[in-house]
Every structure is written in structure tokens, then in C-alpha cells.
PASEBA-1860 file (N, C-alpha, C; in nm, 3 decimals):
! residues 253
1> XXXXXXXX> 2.603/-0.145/0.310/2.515/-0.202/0.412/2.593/-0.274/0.522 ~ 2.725/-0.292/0.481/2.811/-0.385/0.611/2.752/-0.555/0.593 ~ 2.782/-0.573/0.698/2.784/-0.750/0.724/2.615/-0.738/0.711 ~ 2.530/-0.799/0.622/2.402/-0.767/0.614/2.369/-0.899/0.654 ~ 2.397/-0.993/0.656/2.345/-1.125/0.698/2.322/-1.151/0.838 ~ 2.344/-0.993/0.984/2.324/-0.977/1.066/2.198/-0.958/1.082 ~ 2.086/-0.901/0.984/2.022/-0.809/0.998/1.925/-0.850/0.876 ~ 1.790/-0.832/0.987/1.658/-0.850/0.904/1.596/-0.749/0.795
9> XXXXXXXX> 1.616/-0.834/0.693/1.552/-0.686/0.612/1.431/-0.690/0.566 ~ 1.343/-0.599/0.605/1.222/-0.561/0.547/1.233/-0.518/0.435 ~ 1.159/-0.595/0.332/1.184/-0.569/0.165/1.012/-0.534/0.123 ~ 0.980/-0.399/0.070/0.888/-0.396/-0.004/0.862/-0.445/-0.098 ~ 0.739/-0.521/-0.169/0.777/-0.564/-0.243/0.667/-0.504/-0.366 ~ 0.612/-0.437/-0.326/0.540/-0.309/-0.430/0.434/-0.353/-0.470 ~ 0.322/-0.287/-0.544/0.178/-0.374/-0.540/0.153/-0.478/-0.571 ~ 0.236/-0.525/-0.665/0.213/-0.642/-0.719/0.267/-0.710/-0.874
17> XXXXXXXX> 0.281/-0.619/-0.928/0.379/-0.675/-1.054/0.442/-0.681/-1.015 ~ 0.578/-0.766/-1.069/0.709/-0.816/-1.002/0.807/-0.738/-1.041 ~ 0.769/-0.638/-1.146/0.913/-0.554/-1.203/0.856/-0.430/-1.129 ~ 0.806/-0.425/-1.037/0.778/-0.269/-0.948/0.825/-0.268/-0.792 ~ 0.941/-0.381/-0.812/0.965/-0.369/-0.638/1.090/-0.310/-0.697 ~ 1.173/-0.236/-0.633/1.310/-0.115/-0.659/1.408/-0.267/-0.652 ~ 1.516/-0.183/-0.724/1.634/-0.255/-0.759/1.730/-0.309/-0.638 ~ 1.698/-0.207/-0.531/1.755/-0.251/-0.391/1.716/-0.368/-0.330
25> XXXXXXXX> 1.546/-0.377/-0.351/1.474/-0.495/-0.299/1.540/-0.611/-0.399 ~ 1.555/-0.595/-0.534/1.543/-0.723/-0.591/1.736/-0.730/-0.570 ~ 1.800/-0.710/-0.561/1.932/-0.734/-0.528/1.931/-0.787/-0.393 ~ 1.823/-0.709/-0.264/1.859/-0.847/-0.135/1.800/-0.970/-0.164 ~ 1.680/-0.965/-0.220/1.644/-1.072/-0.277/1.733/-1.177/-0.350 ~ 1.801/-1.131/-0.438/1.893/-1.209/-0.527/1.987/-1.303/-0.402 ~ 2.056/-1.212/-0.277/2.128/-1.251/-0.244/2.090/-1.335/-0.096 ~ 1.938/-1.285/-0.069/1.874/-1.362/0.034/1.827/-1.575/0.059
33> XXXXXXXX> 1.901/-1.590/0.181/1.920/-1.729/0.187/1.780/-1.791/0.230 ~ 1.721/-1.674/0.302/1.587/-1.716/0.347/1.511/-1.591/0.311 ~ 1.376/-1.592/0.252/1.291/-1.512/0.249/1.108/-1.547/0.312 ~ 1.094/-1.479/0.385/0.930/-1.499/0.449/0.859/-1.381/0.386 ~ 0.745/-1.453/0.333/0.633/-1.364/0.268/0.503/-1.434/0.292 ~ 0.371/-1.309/0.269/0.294/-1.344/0.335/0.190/-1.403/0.146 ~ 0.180/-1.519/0.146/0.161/-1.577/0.043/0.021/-1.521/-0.031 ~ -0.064/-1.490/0.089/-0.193/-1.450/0.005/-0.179/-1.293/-0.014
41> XXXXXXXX> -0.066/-1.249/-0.029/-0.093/-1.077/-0.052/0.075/-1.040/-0.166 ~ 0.121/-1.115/-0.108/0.241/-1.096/-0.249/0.260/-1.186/-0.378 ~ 0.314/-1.142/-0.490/0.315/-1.219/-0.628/0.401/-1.311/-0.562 ~ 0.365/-1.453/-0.607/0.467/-1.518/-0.598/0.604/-1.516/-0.702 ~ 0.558/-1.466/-0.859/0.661/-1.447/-0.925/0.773/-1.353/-0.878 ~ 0.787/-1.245/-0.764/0.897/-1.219/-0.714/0.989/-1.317/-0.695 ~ 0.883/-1.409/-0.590/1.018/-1.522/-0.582/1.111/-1.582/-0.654 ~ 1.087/-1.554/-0.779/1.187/-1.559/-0.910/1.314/-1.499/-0.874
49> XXXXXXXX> 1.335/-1.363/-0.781/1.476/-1.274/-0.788/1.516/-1.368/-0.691 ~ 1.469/-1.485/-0.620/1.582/-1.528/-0.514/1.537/-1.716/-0.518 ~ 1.605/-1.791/-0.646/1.567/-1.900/-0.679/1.680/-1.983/-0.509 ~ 1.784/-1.916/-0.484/1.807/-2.034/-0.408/1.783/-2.021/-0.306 ~ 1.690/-1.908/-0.220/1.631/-1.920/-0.068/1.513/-2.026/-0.111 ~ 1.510/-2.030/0.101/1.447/-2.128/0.129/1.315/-2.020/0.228 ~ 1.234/-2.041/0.127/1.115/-1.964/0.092/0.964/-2.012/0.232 ~ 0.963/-1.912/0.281/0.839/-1.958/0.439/0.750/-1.898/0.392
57> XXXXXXXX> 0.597/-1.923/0.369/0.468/-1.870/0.351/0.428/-1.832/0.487 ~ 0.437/-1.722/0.537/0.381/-1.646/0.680/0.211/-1.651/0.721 ~ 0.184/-1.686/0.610/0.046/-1.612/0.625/-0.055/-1.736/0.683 ~ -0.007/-1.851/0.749/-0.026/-1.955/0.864/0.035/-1.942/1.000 ~ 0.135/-1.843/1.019/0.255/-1.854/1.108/0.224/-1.756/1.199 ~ 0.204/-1.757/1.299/0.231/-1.660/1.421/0.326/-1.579/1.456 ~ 0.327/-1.432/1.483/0.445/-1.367/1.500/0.549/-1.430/1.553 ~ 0.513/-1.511/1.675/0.636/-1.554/1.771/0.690/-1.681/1.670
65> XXXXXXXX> 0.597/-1.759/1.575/0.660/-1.836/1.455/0.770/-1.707/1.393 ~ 0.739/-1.666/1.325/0.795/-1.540/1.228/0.940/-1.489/1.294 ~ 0.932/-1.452/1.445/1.041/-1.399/1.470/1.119/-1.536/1.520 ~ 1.082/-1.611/1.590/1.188/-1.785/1.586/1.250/-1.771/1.481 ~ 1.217/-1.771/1.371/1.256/-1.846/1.215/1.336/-1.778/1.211 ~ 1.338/-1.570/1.196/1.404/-1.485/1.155/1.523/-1.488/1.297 ~ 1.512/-1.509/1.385/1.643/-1.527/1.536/1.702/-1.648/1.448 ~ 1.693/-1.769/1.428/1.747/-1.916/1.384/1.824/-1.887/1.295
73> XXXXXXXX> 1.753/-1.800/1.174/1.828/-1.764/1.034/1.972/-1.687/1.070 ~ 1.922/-1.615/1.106/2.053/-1.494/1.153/2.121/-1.537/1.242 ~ 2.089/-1.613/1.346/2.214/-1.660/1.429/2.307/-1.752/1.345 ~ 2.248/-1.817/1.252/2.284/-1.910/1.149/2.441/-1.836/1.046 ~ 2.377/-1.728/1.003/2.469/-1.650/0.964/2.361/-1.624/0.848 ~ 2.254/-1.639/0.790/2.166/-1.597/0.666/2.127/-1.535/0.644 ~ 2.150/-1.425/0.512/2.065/-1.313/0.535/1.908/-1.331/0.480 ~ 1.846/-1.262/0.559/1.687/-1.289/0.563/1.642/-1.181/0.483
81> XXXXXXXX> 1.537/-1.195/0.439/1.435/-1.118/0.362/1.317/-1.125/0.407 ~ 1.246/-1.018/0.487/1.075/-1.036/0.524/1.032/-0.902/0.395 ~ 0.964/-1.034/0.331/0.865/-0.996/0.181/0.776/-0.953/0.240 ~ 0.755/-0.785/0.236/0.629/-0.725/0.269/0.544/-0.656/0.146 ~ 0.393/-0.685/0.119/0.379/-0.591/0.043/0.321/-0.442/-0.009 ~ 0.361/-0.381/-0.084/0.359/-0.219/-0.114/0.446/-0.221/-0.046 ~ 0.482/-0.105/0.066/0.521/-0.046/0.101/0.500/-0.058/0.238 ~ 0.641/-0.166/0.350/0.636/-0.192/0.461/0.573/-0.095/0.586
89> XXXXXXXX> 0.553/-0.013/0.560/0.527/0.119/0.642/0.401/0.159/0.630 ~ 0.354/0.112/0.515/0.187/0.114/0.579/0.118/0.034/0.573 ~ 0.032/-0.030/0.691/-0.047/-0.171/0.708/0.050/-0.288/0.683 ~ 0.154/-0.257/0.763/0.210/-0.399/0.724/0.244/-0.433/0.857 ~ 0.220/-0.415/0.982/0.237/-0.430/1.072/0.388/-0.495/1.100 ~ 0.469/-0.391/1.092/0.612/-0.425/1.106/0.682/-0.388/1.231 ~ 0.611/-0.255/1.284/0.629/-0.212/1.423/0.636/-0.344/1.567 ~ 0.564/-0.401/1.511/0.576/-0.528/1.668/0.683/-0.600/1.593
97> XXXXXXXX> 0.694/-0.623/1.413/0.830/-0.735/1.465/0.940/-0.665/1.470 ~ 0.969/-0.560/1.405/1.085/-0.486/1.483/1.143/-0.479/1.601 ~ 0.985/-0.465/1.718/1.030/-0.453/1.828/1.089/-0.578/1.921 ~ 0.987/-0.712/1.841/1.030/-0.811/1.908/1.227/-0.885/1.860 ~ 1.237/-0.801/1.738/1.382/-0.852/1.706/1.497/-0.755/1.806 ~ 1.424/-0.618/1.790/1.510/-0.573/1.892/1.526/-0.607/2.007 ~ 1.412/-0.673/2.093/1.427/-0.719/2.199/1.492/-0.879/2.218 ~ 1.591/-0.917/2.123/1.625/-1.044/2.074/1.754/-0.988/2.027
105> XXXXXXXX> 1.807/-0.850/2.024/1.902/-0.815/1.975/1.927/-0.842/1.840 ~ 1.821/-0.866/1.812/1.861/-0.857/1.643/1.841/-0.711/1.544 ~ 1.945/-0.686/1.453/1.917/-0.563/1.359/1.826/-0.601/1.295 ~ 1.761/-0.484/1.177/1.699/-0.506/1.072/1.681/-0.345/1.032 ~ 1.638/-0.343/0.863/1.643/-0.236/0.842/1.540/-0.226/0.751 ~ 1.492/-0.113/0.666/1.406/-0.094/0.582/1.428/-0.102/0.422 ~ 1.354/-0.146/0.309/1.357/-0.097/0.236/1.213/-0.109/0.132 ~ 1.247/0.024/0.114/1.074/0.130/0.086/1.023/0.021/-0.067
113> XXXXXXXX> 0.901/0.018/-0.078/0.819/-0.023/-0.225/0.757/0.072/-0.225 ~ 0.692/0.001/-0.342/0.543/0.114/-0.417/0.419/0.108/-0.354 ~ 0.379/0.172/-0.280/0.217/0.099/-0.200/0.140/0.068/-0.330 ~ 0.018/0.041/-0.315/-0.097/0.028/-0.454/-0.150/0.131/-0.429 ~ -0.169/0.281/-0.318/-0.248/0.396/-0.408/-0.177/0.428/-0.537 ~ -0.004/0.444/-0.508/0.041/0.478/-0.620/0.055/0.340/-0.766 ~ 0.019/0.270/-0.718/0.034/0.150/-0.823/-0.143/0.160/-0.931 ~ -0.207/0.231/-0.823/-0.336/0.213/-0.853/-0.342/0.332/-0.976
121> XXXXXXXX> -0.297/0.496/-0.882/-0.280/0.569/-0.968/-0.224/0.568/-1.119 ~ -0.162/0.479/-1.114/0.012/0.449/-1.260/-0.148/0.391/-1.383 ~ -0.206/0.294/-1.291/-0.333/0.234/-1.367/-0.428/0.309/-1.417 ~ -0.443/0.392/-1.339/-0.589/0.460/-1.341/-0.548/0.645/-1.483 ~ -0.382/0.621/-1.478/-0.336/0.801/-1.499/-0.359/0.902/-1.430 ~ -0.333/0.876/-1.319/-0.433/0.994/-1.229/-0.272/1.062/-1.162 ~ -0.331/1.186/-1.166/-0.283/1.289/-1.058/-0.324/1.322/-0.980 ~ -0.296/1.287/-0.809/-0.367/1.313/-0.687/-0.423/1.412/-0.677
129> XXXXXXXX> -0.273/1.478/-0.695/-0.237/1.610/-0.624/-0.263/1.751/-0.803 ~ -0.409/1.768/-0.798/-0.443/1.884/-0.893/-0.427/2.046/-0.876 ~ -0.372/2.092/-0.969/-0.376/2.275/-0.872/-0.527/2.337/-0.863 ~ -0.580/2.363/-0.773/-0.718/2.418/-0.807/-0.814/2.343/-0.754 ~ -0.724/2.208/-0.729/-0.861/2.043/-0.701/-0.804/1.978/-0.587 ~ -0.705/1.970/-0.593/-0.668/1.856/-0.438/-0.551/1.901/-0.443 ~ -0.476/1.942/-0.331/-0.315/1.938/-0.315/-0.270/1.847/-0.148 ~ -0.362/1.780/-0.122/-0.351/1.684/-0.056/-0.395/1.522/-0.081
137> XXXXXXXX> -0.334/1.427/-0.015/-0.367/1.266/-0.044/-0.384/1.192/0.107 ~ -0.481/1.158/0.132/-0.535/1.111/0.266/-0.542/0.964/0.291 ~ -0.435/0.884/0.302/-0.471/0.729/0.313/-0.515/0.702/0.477 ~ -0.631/0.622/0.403/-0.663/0.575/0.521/-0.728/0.445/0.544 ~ -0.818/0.422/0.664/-0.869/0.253/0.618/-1.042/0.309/0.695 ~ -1.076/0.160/0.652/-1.212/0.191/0.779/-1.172/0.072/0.867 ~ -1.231/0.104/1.019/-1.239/0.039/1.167/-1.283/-0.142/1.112 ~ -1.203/-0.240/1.117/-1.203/-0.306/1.106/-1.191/-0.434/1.219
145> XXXXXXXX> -1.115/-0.538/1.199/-1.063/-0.591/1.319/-0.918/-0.477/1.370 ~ -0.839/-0.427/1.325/-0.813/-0.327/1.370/-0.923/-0.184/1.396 ~ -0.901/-0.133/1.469/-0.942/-0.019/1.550/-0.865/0.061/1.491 ~ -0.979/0.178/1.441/-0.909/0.319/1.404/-0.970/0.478/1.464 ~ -0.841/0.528/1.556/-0.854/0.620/1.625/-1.003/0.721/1.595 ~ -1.076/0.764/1.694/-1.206/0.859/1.664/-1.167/0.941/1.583 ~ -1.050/1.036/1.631/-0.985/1.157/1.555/-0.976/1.120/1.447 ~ -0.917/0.995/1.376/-0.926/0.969/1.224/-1.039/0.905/1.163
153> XXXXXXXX> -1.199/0.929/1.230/-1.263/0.876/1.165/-1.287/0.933/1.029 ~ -1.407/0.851/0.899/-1.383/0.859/0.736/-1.455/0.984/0.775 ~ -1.549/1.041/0.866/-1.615/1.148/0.847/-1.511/1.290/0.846 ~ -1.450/1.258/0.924/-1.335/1.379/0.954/-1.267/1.364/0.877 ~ -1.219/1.277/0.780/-1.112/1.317/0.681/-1.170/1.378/0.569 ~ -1.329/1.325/0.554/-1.387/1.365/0.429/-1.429/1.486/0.436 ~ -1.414/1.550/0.521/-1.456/1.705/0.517/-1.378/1.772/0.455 ~ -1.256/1.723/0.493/-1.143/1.795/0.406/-1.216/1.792/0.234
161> XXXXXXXX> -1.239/1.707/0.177/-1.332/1.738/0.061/-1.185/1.669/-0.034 ~ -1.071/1.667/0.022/-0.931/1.629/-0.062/-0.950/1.468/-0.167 ~ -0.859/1.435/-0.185/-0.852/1.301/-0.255/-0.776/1.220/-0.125 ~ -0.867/1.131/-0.133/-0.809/0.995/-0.029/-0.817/0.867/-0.115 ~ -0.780/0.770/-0.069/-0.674/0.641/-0.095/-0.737/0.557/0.028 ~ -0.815/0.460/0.045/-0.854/0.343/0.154/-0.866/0.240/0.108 ~ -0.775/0.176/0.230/-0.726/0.051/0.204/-0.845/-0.037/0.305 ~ -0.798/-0.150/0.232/-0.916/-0.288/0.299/-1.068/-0.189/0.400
169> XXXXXXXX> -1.129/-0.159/0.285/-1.230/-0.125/0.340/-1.380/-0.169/0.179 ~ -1.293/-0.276/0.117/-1.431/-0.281/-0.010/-1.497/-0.376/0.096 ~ -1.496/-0.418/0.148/-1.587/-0.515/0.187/-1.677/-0.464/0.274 ~ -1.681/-0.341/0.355/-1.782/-0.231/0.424/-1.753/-0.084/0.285 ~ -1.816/-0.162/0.151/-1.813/-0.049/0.083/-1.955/0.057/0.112 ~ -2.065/0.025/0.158/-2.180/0.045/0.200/-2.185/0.130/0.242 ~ -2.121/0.102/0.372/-2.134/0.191/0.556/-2.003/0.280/0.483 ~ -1.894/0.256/0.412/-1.824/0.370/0.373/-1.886/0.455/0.291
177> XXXXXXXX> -1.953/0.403/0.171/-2.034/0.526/0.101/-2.125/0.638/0.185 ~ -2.168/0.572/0.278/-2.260/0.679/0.402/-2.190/0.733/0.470 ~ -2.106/0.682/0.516/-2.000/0.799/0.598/-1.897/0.920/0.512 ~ -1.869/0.825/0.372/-1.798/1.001/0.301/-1.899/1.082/0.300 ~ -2.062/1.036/0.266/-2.127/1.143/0.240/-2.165/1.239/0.358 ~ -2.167/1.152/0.436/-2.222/1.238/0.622/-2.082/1.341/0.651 ~ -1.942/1.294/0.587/-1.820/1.382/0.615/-1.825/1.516/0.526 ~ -1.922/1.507/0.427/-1.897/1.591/0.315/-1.885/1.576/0.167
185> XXXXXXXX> -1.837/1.468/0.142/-1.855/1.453/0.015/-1.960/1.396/-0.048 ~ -1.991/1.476/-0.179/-2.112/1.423/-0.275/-2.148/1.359/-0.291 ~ -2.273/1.309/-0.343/-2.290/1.150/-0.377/-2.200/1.163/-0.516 ~ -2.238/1.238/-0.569/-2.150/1.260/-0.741/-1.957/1.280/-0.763 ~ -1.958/1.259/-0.593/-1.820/1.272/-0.659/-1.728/1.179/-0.702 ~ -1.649/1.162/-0.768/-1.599/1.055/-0.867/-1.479/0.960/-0.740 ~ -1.475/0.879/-0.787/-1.452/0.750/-0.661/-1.411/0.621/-0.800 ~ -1.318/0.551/-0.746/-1.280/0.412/-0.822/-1.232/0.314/-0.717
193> XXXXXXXX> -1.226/0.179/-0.777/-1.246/0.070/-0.727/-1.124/-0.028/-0.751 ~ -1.029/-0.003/-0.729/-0.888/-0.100/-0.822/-0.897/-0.226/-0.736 ~ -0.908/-0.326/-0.802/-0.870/-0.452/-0.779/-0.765/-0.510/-0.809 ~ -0.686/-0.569/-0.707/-0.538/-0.575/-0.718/-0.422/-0.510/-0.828 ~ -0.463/-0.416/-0.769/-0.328/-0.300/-0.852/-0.226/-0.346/-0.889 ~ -0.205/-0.334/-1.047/-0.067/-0.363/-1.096/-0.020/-0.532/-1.149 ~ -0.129/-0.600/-1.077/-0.134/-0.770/-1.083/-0.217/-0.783/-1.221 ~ -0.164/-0.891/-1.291/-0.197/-0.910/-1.408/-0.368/-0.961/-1.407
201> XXXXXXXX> -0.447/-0.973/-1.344/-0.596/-0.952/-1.303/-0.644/-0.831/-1.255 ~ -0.550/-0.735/-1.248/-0.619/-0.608/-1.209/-0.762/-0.591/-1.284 ~ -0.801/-0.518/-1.186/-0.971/-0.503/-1.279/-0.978/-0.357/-1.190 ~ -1.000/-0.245/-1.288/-1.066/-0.112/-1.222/-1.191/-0.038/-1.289 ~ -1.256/0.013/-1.185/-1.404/0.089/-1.210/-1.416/0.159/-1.143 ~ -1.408/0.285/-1.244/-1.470/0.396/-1.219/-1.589/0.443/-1.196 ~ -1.622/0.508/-1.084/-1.761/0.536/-1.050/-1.811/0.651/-0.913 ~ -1.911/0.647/-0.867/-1.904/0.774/-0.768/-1.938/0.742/-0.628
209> XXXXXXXX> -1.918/0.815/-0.535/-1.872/0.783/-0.360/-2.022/0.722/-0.397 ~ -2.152/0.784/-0.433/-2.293/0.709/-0.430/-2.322/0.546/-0.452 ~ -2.225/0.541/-0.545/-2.220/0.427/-0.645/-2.092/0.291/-0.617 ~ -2.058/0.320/-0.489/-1.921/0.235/-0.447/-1.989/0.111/-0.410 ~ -2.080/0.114/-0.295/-2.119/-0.044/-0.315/-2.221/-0.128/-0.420 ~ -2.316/-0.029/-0.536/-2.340/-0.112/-0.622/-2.231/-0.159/-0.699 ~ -2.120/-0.077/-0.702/-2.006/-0.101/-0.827/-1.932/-0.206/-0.768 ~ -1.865/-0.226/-0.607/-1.836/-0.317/-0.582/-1.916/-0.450/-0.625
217> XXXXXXXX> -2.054/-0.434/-0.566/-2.186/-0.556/-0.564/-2.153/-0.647/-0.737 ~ -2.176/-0.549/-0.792/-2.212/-0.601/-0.933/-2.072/-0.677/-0.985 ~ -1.994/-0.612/-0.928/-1.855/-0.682/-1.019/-1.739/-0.773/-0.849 ~ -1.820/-0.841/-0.813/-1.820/-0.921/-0.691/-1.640/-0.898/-0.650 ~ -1.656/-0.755/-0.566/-1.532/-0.713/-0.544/-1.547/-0.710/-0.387 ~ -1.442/-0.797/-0.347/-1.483/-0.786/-0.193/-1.354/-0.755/-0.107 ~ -1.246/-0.812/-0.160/-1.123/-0.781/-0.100/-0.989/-0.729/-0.198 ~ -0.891/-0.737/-0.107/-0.738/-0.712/-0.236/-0.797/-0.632/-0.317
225> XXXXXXXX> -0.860/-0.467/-0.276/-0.895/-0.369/-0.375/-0.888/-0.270/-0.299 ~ -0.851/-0.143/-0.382/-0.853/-0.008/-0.324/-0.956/0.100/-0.325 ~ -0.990/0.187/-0.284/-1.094/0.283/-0.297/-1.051/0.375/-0.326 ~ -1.068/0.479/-0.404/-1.022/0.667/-0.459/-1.165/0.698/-0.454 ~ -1.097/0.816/-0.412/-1.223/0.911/-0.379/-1.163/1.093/-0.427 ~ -1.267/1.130/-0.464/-1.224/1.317/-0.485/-1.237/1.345/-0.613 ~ -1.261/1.467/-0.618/-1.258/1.512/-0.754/-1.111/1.511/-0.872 ~ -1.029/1.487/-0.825/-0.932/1.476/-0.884/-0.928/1.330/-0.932
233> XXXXXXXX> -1.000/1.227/-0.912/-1.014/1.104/-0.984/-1.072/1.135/-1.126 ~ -1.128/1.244/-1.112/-1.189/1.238/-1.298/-1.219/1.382/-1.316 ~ -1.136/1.443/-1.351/-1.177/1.597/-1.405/-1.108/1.643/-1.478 ~ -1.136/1.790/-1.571/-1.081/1.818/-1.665/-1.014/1.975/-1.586 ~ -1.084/2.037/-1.504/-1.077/2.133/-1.490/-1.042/2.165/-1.312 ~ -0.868/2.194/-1.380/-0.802/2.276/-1.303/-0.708/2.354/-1.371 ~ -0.635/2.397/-1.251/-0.533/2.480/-1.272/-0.416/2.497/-1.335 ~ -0.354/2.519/-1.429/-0.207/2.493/-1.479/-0.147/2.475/-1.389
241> XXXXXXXX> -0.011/2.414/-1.375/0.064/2.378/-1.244/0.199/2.546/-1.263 ~ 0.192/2.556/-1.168/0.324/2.730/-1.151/0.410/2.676/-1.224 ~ 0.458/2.527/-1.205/0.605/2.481/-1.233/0.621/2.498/-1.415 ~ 0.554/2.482/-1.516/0.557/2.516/-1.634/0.556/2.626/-1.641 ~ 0.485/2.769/-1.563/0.497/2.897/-1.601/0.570/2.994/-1.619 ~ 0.550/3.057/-1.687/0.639/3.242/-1.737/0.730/3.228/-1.624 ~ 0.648/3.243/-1.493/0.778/3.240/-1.373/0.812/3.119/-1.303 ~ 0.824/3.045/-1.378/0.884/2.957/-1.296/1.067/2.942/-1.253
249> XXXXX> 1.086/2.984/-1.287/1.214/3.018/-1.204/1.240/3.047/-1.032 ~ 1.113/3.170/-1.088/1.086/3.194/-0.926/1.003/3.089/-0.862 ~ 0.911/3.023/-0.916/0.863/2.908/-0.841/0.918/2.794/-0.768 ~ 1.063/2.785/-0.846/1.135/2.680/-0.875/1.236/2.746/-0.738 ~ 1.223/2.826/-0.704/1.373/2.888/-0.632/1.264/2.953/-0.503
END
């Protein structure tokens, strides 16, 4: 990595158990003098891999707070850690502080976590991607205080009929159950509810795109939860996968 104490690192820090952020993350961690995390969305027991930084809760702080702290640190000579969680690259809005460090001349670099579809999946045993049932995975969100493009509205993805993954959208579980169905999908088709994936309170329920906001309602799920949707959340019947078969050699090649 070179002189890393130049350079901001974006650390995933994976859904939420503390032994699911990669060994890369917990080694800058170990060696990070300062780490900023956003307190209401990451375990605090990570903060365990880095007992002697001097630890900033973001989630009061204003970007132009956030990037001060991270310019101060590094001119300082410290290497920094911005605790993001899952997986910095999606919904973590890292694109503006990147840009504002670059425009500050400061480096920084990436390193990848586990989002919670896949943390959710590890919970749930699920295979997205079925032969015969889904060979696609569609994350997405609903229009929130962020704005999400027409072209990606839930109706147009749900036509695809595939397995999707939406994030921060239990709390319009309602107006989402009406829109998968207006996109195409069933009321019957099988759909779950993970509440903080992978965190030792996880709570998940299984149930169908019809049934998303009584299932939310009843088990008072409003935020820090994921949505699955598709037939590949609960079925028995598909396809053998090529890769075990007679020819797989040729599959394989």
C-alpha cells in the first residue's frame, strides 16, 4: 500500500457482525490512528480491531465536518479509517467525499465489505441466482429523501420478474408492495424481511410481496431492514446447476 498514512481509507465494514468485515479492513483498522464511523449504522464492537484510535461518531457531523477532520488527520501524518457500512459502494455516499478530498489533494482508497443482501442471504440460506428461477440480482431502493432515477423505477425492475434486494425502503413497505405488483410480480410471490442482517438482534420473516407491509406492521419493523423479493427466496424447484454435470468440463472451459 506504500506510505498509507497519506491516504484516506474507506473501510467496509460488512453488515454487521464484527467477524464479517475482511482481514484487510481489520488490519487498517488495527493500525488506524483515527477512525470515523457513522454510529447509528455500524457495530460498535468493530471498534475493538483499533483500541488505540481516536474514534469520531459521524452521524452528527457534516460532510465539510468529516472532510476537516480527515485533511487535519493526514496532514498530521495519521492514518485514517472512514468506517463505512456493508459495502462502501453502495448507499454509502462516498462519491462526494472522495471528491471533496481530491479537491484538497488528498488520496484515499477503497476497501470492499459484505453489503447485507449478501449478509442477509448467509441468514436466510438462499441462493439468488437459481438455474431455471433467477440468474439475475437487482439491488435497489425506493425514492426517498434521495431521488431515484424514472428509468429505475420498482415497476421497471419488477417486470424483470428476477430476485431483487431493497434497501431502506421498510418503512414505505405499503406503496412498495403495490408497485412490485403493478411491475409484475405476484401477490404470492415469496419476499422476506431481514432486520439488521448478521447483528446479534437480527430478526427475519419470511413472507409474500402481498404480505410485506402486514409482516413489517405486525413485527414493528420500520428501519435497518432489508427486503427480498422473487421466487428464488423460497422454492424447491429448479434446475440442476451445468457446473456439477456429465459435461462439465465443457461448461467449465
Amino acid at each position: 500500500m506504500g506510505n498509507d498514512t497519506n491516504v484516506v481509507h474507506f473501510v467496509g465494514a460488512g453488515p454487521g457482525a464484527e467477524d464479517l468485515i475482511t482481514m484487510r479492513g481489520a488490519r487498517l483498522l488495527n493500525r488506524a490512528d483515527v477512525v470515523i464511523y457513522t454510529g447509528s449504522l455500524v457495530n460498535p464492537m468493530l471498534l475493538e480491531f483499533a483500541p488505540q484510535a481516536q474514534v469520531y461518531d459521524s452521524a452528527e457531523m457534516k460532510l465539510e465536518e468529516i472532510i476537516d477532520l480527515m485533511e487535519k488527520s493526514v496532514r498530521m501524518g495519521k492514518l485514517v479509517v472512514r468506517l463505512q457500512t456493508g459495502d462502501p459502494s453502495l448507499y454509502g455516499a462516498i462519491r462526494e467525499q472522495m471528491d471533496a478530498l481530491a479537491a484538497r489533494g488528498i488520496d484515499y482508497d477503497l476497501c470492499p465489505g459484505v453489503s447485507a443482501c449478501f449478509g442477509a442471504a448467509a441468514s436466510l440460506n438462499l441462493e439468488y441466482t437459481l438455474p431455471g428461477v433467477s440468474q439475475s440480482l437487482i439491488i435497489t431502493r425506493m425514492a426517498g429523501k434521495t431521488a431515484v432515477p424514472e428509468r429505475e423505477s420498482i415497476e421497471s425492475f419488477a417486470s424483470h420478474g428476477t430476485t431483487m434486494a431493497i434497501y431502506l425502503s421498510v418503512s414505505m413497505a405499503e406503496e412498495l408492495s403495490t408497485r412490485l405488483v403493478e411491475g409484475g410480480y405476484r401477490e404470492d410471490t415469496p419476499a422476506a424481511i431481514v432486520y439488521k442482517a448478521t447483528w446479534p438482534e437480527e430478526k427475519t420473516f419470511l413472507c409474500t410481496v402481498g404480505t410485506l407491509a402486514e409482516t413489517a406492521r405486525e413485527n414493528d419493523i420500520r428501519k435497518t431492514a432489508l427486503i427480498l423479493v422473487g421466487d428464488a427466496i423460497k422454492t424447491g424447484d429448479y434446475e440442476r446447476s451445468k457446473l456439477y454435470g456429465l459435461d462439465k468440463d465443457l461448461y467449465l472451459h
